[in-house]
Wavefront OBJ file of the C-alpha trace (Angstrom):
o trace
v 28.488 3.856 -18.788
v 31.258 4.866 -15.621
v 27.569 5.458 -13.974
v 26.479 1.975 -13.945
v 29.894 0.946 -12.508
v 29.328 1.960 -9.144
v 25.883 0.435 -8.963
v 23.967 -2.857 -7.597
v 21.601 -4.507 -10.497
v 19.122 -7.084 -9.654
v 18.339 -9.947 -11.786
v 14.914 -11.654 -11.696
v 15.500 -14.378 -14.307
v 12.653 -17.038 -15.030
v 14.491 -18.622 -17.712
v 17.216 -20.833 -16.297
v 17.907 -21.895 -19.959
v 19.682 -18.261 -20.824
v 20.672 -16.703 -16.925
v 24.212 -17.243 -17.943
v 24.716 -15.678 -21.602
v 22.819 -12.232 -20.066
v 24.962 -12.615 -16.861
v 28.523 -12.483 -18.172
v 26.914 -9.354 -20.111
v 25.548 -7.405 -16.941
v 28.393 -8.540 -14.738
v 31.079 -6.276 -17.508
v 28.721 -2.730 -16.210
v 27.889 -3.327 -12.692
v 29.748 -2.848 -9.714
v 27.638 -6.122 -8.223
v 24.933 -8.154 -9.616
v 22.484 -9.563 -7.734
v 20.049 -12.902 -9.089
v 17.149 -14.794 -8.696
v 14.292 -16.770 -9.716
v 12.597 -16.948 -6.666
v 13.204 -14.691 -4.248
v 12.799 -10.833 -5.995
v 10.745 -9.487 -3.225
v 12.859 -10.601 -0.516
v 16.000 -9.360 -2.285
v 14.759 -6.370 -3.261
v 14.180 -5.949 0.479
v 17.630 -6.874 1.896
v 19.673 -5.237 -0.971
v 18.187 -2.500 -1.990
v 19.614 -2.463 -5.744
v 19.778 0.284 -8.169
v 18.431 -1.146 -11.058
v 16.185 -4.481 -11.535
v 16.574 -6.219 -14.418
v 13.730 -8.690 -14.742
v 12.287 -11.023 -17.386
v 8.779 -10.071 -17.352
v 6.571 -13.215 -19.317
v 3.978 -14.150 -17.035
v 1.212 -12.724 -14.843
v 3.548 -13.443 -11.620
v 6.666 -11.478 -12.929
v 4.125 -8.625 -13.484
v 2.631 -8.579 -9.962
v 6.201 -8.640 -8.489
v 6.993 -5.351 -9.732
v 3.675 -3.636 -9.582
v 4.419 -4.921 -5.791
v 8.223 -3.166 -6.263
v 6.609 0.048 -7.438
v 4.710 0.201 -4.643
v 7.311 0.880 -2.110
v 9.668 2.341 -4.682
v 8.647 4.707 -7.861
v 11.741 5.599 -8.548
v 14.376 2.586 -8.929
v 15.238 1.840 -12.515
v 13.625 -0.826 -14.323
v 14.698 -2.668 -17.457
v 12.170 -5.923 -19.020
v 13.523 -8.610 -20.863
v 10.553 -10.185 -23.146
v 9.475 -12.770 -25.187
v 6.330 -11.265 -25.547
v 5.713 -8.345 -27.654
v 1.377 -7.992 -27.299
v 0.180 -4.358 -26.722
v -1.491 -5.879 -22.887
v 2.433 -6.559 -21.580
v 3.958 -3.031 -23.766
v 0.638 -1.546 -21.673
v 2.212 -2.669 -18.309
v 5.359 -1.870 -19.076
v 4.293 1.891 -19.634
v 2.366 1.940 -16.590
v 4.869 0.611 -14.878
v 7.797 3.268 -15.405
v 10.000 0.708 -17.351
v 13.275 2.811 -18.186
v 13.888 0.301 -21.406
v 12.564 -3.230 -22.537
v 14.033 -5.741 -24.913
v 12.276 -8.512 -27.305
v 14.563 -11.425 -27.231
v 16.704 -12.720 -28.414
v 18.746 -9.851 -28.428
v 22.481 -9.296 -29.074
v 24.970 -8.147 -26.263
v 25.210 -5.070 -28.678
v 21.242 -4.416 -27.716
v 21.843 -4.913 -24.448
v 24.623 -2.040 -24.071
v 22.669 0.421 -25.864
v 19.728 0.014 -23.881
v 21.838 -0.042 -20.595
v 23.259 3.417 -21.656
v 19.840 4.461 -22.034
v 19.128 3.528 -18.080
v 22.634 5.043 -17.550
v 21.391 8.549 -18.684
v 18.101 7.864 -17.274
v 19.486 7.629 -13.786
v 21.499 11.022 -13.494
v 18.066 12.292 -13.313
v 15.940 9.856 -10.790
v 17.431 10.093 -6.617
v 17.392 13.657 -6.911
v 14.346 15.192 -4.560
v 13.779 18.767 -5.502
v 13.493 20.716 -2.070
v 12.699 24.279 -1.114
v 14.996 27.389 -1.547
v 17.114 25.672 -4.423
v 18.007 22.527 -2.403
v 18.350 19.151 -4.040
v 18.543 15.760 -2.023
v 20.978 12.681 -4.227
v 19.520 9.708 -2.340
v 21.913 7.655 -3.053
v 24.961 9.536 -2.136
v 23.298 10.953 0.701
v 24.477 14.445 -0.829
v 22.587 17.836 0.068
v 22.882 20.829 -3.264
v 22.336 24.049 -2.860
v 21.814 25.636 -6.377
v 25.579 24.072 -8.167
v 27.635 23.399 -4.730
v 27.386 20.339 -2.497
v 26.689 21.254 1.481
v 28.906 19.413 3.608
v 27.089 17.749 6.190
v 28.830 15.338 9.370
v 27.539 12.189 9.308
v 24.936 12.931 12.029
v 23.726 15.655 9.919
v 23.715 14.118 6.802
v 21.564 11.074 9.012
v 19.080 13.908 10.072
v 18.479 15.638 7.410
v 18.274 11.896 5.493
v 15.019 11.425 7.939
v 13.707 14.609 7.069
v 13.658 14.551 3.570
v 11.949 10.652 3.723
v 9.249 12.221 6.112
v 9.099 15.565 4.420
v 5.430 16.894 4.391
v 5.299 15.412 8.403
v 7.181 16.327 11.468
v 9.961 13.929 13.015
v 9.894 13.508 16.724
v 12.518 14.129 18.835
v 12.706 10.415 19.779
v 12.408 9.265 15.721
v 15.847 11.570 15.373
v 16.945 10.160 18.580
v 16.611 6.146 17.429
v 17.577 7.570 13.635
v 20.880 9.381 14.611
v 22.233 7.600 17.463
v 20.686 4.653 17.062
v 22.804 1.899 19.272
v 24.668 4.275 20.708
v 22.043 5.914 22.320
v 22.047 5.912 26.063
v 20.421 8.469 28.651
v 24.016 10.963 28.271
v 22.031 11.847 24.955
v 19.566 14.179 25.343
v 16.438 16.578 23.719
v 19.350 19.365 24.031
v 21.364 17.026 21.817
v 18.960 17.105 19.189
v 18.637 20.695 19.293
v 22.642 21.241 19.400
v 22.651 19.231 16.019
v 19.393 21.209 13.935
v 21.101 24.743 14.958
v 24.404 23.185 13.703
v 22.649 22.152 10.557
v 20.474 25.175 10.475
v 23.935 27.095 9.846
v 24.436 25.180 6.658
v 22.141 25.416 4.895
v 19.615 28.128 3.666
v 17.334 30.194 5.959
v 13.805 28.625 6.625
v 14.515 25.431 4.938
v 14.446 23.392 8.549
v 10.978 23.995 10.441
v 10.065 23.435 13.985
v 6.755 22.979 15.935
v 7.320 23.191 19.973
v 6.092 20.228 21.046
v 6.158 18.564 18.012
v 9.364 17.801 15.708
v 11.291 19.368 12.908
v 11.026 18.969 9.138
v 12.022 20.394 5.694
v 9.667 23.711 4.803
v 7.082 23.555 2.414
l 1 2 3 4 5 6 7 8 9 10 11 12 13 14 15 16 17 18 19 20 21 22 23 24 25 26 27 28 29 30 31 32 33 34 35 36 37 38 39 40 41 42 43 44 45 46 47 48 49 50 51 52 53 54 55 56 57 58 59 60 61 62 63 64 65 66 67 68 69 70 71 72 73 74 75 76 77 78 79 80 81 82 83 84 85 86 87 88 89 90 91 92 93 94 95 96 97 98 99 100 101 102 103 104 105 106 107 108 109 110 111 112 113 114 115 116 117 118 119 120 121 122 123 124 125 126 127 128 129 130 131 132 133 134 135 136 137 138 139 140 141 142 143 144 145 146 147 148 149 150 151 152 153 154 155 156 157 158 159 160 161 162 163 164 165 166 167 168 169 170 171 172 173 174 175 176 177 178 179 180 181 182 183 184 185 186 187 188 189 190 191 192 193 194 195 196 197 198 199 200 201 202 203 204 205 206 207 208 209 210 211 212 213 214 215 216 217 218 219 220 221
């Protein structure tokens, strides 16, 4: 469970009547717990959590995350239920639940299922790149085969941008507003952008960074 310690769960909870028992529960894993009844979207949003933890009972708790999984197929999801019927065990298929729960359940349940999303989650924020590379999202961490590639925190931005647009070029003035962001100012330059691909083009393997003249860079195919 040390995993779930160091991450942000989101609480969508429609039943005011039992937000505190599961609460005190969640609040013992997570390193911060967010909640709402109202606002999920919006949250979601702003906070970008880890994990959602939603009580899914009616047709509106459904369309929020089908509206979730739009932007975002791979944060983990967890349903709290009354209902059991094969339409909302459907849904919760299609929808890429890591666990549900029929309540009431027991704190007990609760652990054993969260353990379950624990283990789940070593494997999701990984993107599978090119020439034995592997991208952790969340830790912003580039592998090569077993060993981490240390990257400065301008590469680590790049390369970030890259990997989100990967299949498409980035422009030199996307890396520009990425990387420097409000520090830019005209003493940063094309040449600057080029200065920091070689510099990550050293560290990491041959032909993984492409370039079109012209055009931008991104991660080979």
């Amino acid at each position: 469970m040390k995993k779930l310690e160091n991450l942000t769960m989101l609480y969508i909870d429609f039943d005011n009547d039992e937000r505190d028992k599961y609460l005190k529960v969640f609040r013992n894993y997570f390193k911060k717990v967010l909640v709402t009844s109202e606002d999920g979207f919006r949250i979601y949003n702003e906070e970008k959590p880890d994990i959602i933890i939603i009580e899914l009972e009616t047709p509106q708790s459904v369309e929020l995350v089908k509206k979730i999984r739009e932007k975002d197929d791979k944060i983990g999801l967890m349903a709290l239920t009354n209902n059991s019927s094969i339409a909302l065990l459907r849904e919760i298929v299609e929808l890429s639940f890591s666990s549900y729960l029929i309540k009431p359940v027991s704190d007990r349940q609760i652990e054993d299922e969260l353990k379950k999303v624990s283990k789940k989650i070593d494997s999701i924020g990984k993107i599978l790149l090119p020439l034995f590379c592997q991208w952790d999202i969340k830790s912003k961490t580039l592998f090569y085969k077993e060993s981490v590639l240390f990257l400065t925190k301008r590469e680590s931005t790049l390369f970030k941008l890259l990997v989100e647009k990967r299949g498409k070029f980035s422009t030199d003035d996307e890396i520009l507003f990425a990387v420097w962001g409000d520090e830019f100012d005209k003493s940063i330059t094309n040449s600057s952008i080029r200065t920091l691909v070689k510099n990550l083009r050293k560290k990491v393997p041959n032909g993984l960074i492409e370039n079109q003249y012209g055009v931008g860079y991104k991660i080979s195919e």
